[in-house]
ZAMARGU-4260 file (C-alpha; in steps of 0.2 Angstrom, whole numbers, plus 5000, padded with zeros to 4 digits):
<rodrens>
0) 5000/5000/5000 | 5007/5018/4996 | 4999/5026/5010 | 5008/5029/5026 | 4997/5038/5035
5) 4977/5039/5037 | 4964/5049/5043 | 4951/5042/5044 | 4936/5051/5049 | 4919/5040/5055
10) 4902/5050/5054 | 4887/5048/5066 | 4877/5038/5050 | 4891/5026/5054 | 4890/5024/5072
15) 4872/5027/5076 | 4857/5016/5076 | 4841/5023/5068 | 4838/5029/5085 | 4852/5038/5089
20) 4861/5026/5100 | 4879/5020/5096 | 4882/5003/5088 | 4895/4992/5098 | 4896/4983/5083
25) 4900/4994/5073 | 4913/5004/5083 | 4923/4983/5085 | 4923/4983/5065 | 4932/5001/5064
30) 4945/4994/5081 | 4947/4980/5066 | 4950/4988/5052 | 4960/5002/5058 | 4970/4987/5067
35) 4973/4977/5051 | 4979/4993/5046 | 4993/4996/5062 | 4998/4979/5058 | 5005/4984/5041
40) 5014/4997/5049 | 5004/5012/5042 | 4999/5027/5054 | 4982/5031/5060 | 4972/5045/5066
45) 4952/5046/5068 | 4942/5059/5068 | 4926/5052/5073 | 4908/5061/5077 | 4896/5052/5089
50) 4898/5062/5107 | 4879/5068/5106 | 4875/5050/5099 | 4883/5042/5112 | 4877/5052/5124
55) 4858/5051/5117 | 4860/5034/5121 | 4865/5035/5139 | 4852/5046/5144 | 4840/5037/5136
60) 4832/5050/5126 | 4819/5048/5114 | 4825/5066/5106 | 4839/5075/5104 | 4834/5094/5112
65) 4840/5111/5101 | 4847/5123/5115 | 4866/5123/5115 | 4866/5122/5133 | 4859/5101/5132
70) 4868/5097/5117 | 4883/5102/5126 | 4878/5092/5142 | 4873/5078/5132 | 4890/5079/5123
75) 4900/5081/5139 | 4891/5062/5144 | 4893/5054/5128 | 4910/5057/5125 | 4914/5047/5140
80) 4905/5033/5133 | 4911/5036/5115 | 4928/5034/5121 | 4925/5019/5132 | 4919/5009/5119
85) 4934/5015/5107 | 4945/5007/5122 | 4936/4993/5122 | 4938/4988/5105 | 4954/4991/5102
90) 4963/4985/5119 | 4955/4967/5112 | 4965/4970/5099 | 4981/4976/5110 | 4981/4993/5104
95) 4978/5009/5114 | 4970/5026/5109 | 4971/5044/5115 | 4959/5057/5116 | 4961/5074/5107
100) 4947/5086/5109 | 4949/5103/5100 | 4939/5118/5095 | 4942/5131/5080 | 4957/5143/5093
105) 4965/5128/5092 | 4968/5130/5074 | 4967/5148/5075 | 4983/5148/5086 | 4997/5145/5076
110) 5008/5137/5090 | 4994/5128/5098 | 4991/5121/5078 | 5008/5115/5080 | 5006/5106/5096
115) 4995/5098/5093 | 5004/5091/5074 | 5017/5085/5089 | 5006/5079/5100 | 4997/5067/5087
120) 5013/5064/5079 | 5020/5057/5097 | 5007/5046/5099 | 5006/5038/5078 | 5024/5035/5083
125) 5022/5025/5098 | 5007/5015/5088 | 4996/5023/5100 | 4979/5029/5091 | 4973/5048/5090
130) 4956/5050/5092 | 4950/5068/5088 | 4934/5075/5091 | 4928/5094/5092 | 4926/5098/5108
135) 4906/5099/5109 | 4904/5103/5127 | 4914/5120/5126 | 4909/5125/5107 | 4898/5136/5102
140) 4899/5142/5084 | 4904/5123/5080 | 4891/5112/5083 | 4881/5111/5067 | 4881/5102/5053
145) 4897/5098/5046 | 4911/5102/5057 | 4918/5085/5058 | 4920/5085/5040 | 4929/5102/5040
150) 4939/5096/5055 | 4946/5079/5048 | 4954/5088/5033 | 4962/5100/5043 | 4969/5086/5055
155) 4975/5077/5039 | 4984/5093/5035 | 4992/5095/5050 | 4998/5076/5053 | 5006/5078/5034
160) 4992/5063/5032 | 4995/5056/5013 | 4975/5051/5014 | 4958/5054/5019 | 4945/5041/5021
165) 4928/5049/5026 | 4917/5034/5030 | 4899/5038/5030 | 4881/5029/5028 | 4881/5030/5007
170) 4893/5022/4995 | 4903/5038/4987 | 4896/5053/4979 | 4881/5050/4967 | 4878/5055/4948
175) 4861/5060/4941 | 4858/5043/4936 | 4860/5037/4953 | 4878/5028/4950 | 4893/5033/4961
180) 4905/5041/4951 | 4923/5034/4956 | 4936/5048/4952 | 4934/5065/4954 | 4950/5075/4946
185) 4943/5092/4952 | 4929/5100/4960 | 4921/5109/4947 | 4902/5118/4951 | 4894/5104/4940
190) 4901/5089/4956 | 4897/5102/4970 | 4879/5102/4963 | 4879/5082/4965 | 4877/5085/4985
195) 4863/5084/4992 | 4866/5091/5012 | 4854/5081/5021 | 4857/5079/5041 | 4848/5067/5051
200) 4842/5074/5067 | 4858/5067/5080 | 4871/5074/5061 | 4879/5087/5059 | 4887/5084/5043
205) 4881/5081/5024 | 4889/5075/5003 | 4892/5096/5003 | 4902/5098/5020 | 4911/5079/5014
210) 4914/5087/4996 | 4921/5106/5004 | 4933/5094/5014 | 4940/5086/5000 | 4942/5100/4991
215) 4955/5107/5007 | 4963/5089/5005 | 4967/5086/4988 | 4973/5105/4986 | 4983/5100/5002
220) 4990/5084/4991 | 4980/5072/5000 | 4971/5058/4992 | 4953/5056/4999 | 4939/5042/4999
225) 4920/5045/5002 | 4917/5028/5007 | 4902/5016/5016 | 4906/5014/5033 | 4901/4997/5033
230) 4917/4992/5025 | 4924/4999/5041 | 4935/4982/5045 | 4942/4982/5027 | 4946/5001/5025
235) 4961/4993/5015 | 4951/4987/5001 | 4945/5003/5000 | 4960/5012/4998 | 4964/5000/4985
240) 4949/5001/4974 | 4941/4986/4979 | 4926/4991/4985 | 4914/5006/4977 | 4919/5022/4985
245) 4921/5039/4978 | 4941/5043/4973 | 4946/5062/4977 | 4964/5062/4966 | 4977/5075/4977
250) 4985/5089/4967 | 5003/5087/4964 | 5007/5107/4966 | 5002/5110/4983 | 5006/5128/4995
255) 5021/5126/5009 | 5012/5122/5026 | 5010/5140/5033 | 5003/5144/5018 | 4989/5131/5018
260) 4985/5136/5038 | 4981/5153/5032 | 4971/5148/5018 | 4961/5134/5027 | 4963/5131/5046
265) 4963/5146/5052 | 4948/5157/5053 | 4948/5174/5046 | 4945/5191/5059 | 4940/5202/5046
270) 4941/5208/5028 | 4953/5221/5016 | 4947/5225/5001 | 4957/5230/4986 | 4957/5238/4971
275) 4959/5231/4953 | 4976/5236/4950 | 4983/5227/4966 | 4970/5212/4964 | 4981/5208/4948
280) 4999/5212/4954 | 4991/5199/4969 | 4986/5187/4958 | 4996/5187/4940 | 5013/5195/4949
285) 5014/5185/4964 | 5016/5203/4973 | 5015/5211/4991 | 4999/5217/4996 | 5004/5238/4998
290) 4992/5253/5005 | 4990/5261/4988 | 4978/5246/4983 | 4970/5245/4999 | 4950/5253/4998
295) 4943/5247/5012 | 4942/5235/5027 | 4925/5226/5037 | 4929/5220/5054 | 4939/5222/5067
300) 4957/5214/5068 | 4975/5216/5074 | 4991/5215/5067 | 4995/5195/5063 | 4978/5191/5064
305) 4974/5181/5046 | 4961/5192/5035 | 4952/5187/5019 | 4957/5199/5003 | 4943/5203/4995
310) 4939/5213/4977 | 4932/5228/4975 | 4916/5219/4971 | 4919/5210/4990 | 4922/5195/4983
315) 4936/5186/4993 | 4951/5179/4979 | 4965/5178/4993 | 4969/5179/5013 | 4985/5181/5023
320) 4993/5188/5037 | 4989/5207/5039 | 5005/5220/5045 | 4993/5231/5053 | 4977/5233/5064
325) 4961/5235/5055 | 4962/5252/5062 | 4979/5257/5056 | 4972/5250/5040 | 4957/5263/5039
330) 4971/5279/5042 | 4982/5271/5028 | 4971/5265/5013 | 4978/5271/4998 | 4992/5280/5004
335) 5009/5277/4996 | 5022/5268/5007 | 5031/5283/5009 | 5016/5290/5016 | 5012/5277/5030
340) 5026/5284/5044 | 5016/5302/5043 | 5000/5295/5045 | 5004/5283/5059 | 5017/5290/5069
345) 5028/5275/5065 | 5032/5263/5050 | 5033/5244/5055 | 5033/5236/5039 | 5033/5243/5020
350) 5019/5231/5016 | 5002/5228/5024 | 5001/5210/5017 | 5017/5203/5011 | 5017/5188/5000
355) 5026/5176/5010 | 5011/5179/5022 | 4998/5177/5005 | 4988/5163/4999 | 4979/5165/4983
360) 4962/5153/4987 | 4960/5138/4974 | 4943/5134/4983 | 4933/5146/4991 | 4928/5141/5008
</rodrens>
């Protein structure tokens, strides 16, 4: 096999019953495909949904409530038990696992992002199996549909995973005739349209949030699988073709890592807004972002903080790291760099984005 290291990320379809309840059973066939796996020397880390499943289950609900308070209660008890049957599983199979539970700072942050690449990277090495979740019982923003999807492609990004399988409750992604189509080369508008974002009431996630995720991974050069979750204990066959899944084919050319955590794991504070002239040096001459071509901000932000770049008809083409506060900004918009000491008082750099700190987006997010 030509994949060294997986994430593999298991949706609540896969691990609930119809209602709502964790299958045992199906949590022992991931501990055995992922073990199979292990055995062959090839590192892996899960991303796997469930908590609010679980946790459904435990306190034997016949619904699952709306108010963020109760989901995050319910999620605080069923990661417990979502956990506990993970151990289970695999110390039959005489592996361990560790819990990883993160929230979008996390990502935000560039050294905790790195942490926790060492963290996970510490415990594939020692054979010992990552399981990341998103932190339900502290979120806010996150718990809706999709997160998990959004989350597994940027932990396959930050492990430097070579694959993504996301294991779900349908074969792959569909054509209009109802057949799963096998490769997809690139995510054109026509294979966006294929999704239909359905969630179940105890899901977050849906085909649009798994093909969005994608997207990050093969621009990331990651090969990723839309698979059904019932091959869970024969995840190898899939990466191998041999069972019907949808095939996400990585892009060879792929940004440096810092440039792909501003352009995708990292959440944007706010917005600069350019004019045409700068949007082309930008984009055709690979250029610094300057305070001539600057027209206007939205938000509020500090220097560092990652920004989206936007045209003048709003439309974001780029993000990076911005040299000045969102205020600094408004007093130096389309002033020449010359110009910035008198308006400021200071000078701290020549450029207000500069193009090591620059991403021009492939997707849009």
């Amino acid at each position: 096999m030509k994949y060294k290291k997986i994430v593999i990320k298991i949706g609540t379809s896969v691990l609930a019953k119809k209602t709502g309840q964790i299958d045992k059973n199906i949590i022992d066939s991931i501990a055995s495909g992922v073990s199979s796996l292990l055995d062959k020397g090839i590192k892996v880390i899960l991303v796997s949904s469930g908590a609010i499943g679980a946790g459904t289950g435990v306190l034997k609900l016949k619904q699952v409530p709306t108010s963020l308070s109760d989901l995050q209660a319910i999620a605080s008890v069923g990661q417990n038990e979502l956990m506990r049957l993970y151990s289970e599983a695999f110390k039959k199979r005489k592996h361990l696992i560790g819990q990883i539970l993160l929230t979008q700072d996390d990502f935000n942050n560039r050294r905790r992002y790195l942490n926790i690449k060492y963290t996970i990277d510490t415990l594939a090495s020692k054979k010992i199996i990552p399981i990341v979740n998103e932190n339900d019982t502290v979120s806010t923003e996150e718990i809706k549909c999709g997160d998990n999807d959004r989350l597994a492609s940027l932990v396959a990004d930050l492990c430097e995973a070579d694959c993504l399988v996301m294991l779900t409750n349908v074969d792959g992604l569909y054509d209009k005739e109802g057949s799963v189509i096998t490769i997809v080369d690139e995510i054109s508008d026509d294979i966006k349209k294929l999704a239909v974002n359905k969630c179940l009431s105890f899901t977050k996630g849906g085909m649009a949030t798994k093909i969005e995720a994608a997207g990050r991974a093969i621009h990331s050069g990651i090969d990723c699988f839309i698979a059904n979750g019932k091959f869970a204990d024969s995840v190898a066959d899939i990466l191998e073709n041999k069972k019907k899944c949808t095939y996400f084919m990585a892009k060879t050319k792929k940004n440096k890592a810092k440039k792909r955590w501003i352009a995708y794991s990292s959440k944007i504070k706010g917005k600069i807004i350019v004019d045409d002239g700068a949007k082309k040096a930008l984009v055709a001459s690979h250029k610094s972002l300057l305070s001539s071509g600057v027209i206007g901000k939205e938000g509020s932000f500090k220097a560092g903080d990652v920004v989206a770049i936007a045209d003048s008809k709003k439309q974001e083409f780029a993000r990076g790291l911005t040299s000045y506060a969102s205020k600094e900004i408004e007093r130096i918009k389309g002033l020449k760099t010359s110009q910035i000491k008198s308006a400021l008082g200071y000078k701290d750099h020549d450029e207000v984005v500069h193009r090591d700190n620059l991403v021009i987006l492939s997707i849009t997010e």
